[in-house]
N, C-alpha and C positions, 0 to 999 in steps of 0.2 A: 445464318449468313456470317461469314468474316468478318472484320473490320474493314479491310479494303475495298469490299464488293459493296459495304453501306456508303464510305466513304467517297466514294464513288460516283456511287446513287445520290447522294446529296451535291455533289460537285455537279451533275446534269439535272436535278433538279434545282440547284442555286441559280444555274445559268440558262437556260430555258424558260423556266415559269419565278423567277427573283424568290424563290420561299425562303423566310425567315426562321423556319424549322429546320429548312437546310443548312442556313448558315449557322443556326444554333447547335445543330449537330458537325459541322467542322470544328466549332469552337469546343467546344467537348472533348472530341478528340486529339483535337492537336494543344488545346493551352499548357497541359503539365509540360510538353515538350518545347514548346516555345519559351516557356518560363525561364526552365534551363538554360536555355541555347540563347535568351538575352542577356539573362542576371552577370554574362561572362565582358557583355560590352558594357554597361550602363551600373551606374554609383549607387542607386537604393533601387526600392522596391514599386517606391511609384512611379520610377522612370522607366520600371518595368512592366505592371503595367500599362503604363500610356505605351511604350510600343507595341503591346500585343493588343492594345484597343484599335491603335493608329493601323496595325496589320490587316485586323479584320474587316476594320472601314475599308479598306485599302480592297480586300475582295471585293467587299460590297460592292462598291463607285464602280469598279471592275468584272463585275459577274456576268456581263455580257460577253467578256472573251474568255470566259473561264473553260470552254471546250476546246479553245484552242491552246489549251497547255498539255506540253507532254510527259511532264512531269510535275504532279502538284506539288508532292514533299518539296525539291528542288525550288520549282516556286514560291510556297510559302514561306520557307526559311531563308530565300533571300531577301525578299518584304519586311519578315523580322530584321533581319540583320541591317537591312537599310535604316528601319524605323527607329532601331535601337542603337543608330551610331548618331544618327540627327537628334535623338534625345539624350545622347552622353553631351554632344556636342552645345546643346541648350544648356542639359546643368553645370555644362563646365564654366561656360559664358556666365547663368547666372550664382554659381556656386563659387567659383575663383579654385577651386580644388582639384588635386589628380586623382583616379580611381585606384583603388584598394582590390587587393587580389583574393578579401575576403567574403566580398558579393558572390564570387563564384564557386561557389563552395561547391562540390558534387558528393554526394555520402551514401554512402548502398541500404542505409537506412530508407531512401528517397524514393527506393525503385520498389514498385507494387508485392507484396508476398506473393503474389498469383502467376508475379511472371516465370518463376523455375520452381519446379518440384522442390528442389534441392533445399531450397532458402528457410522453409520451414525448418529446415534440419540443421541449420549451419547458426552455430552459437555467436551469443553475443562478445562474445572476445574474438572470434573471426570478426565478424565483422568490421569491431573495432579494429584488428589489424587493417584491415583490409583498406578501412574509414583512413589510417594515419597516412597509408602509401597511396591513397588515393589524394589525400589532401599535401604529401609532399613531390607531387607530380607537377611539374610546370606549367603553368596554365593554359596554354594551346594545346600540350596533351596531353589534358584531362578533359578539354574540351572537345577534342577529336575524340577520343574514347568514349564518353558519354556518346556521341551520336552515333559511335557506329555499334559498341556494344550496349548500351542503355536504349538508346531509340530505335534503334535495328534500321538505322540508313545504310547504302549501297558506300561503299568506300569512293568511288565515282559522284556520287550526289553531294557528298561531303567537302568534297575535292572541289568540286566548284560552287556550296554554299561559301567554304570561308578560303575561296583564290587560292588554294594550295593544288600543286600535283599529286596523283595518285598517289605517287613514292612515297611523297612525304606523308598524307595521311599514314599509309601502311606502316611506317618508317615509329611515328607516334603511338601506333595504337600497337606496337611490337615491343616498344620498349615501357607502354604502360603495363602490359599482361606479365613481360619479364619484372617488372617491380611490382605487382601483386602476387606475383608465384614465387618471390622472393620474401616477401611478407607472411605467405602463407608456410614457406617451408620453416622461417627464424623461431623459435621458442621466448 
């Protein structure tokens, strides 16, 4: 079975019969990516995860309308994204501090060897280019790039997790790839 046809199945069996194998199978799936896609709003790691706890609560309390979403990715990541702005907004209150643009780090170290053939093959000094023009990308697009090339979201889903227009995702994740095939051509 796919991932989506399981993830799926656990989404109608979460919200039909309330199973906690359901939900422990959403969690599964989606936490490495929610991890990411908060660490970009919130100051350390425990505010990280308490949003992706507060997320899952957040299905749970909610798992009775959960067949009436039409799209769960889109769903889910806006939950995060709510959770983890009211938990910036906590430790800002009790922190007194601005957030740092090194929480957000994204590094191709990150992303599974399983996901592309290729990566087995591609050395560690690519990489590390790859890691430096990734990490010298401004932080909304490096954020939109993770999601649509890293998570495999719809440029449309993304567009309306983080309020932007199509464009502008497209616009991001255009001038990310032109700065990594600039990286990859430099010696």
């Amino acid at each position: 079975m796919t991932d989506r046809i399981i993830i799926n199945q656990a989404i109608r069996n979460l919200a039909e019969n309330g199973s906690e194998d359901a939900l422990r199978t959403l969690y599964l799936a989606y936490y490495a990516r929610l991890r990411s896609f908060v660490d970009y709003y919130v100051l350390s790691d425990v505010e990280a995860e308490e949003a992706i706890s507060d997320t899952f609560l957040s299905i749970w309390m909610n798992r009775d309308h959960l067949n009436e979403i039409d799209n769960f990715d889109t769903y889910i990541f806006k939950i995060a994204k709510y959770k983890a702005i009211t938990s910036f907004r906590t430790g800002l209150k009790e922190k007194k501090r601005l957030p740092t643009n090194s929480d957000a780090g994204l590094h191709l170290n990150d992303v599974p060897e399983s996901r592309t053939p290729e990566s087995s093959i591609i050395s560690a000094e690519t990489v590390s280019r790859l890691d430096k023009a990734l990490d010298s990308l401004p932080a909304r697009c490096r954020l939109v790039f993770q999601m649509v090339r890293l998570d495999k979201l719809r440029y449309k889903t993304v567009a309306e997790i983080l309020g932007l227009s199509v464009k502008t995702v497209e616009n991001h994740v255009a001038h990310a790839v032109s700065r990594l095939r600039k990286a990859l051509t430099e010696e």
